[in-house]
N, C-alpha and C positions, 0 to 999 in steps of 0.2 A: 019826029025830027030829032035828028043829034044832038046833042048840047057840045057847044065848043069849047075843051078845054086847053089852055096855054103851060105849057109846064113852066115853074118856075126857073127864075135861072140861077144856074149851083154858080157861086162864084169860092174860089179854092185860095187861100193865102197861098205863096212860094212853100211855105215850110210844109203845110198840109201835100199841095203836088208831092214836094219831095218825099214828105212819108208815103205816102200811097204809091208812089212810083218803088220806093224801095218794099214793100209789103207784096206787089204786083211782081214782082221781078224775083223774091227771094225763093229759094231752093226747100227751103227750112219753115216757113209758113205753113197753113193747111191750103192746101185749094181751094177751101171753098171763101176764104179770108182775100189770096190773090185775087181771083174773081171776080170778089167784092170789089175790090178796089182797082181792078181793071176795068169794074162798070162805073164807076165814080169818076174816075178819070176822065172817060171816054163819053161821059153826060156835061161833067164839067165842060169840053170844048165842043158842046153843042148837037151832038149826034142823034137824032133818032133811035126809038126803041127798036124800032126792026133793024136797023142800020147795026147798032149796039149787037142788039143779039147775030146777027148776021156777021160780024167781026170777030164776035166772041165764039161763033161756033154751037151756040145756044138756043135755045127755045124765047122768044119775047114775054111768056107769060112768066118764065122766071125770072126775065129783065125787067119786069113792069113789078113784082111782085117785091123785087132789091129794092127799086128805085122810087116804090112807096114807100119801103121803110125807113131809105136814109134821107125823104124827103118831111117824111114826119117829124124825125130825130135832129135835123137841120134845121127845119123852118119853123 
């Protein structure tokens, strides 16, 4: 039987959105930094891992593998 896991809920100050919307959007980042913080974002207002990868154009095991790490380093 599955065990049912609930992911936590990321909550974002304004200023954090604001940096990660600018880190997401900039020209001059690495891509893999945008990314990052297109998946942040995009967890922040509640999105599913497939949903997530499926927006981002991505794989979910590398959605789930982000969203371990900046769940560990958050919470």
């Amino acid at each position: 039987m599955a065990a049912y896991y609930k992911k936590p809920v990321l909550v974002l100050s304004e200023e954090e959105q604001t940096m990660l919307r600018q880190i997401s959007q900039s020209r001059t980042a690495q891509v893999c930094h945008a990314e990052r913080a297109r998946m942040i974002l995009l967890d922040a207002e509640g999105l599913s891992v497939p949903k997530m990868a499926a927006q981002l154009h991505t794989n979910v095991p590398k959605v789930d593998r982000c969203r371990e790490i900046w769940t560990y380093l958050l919470f």
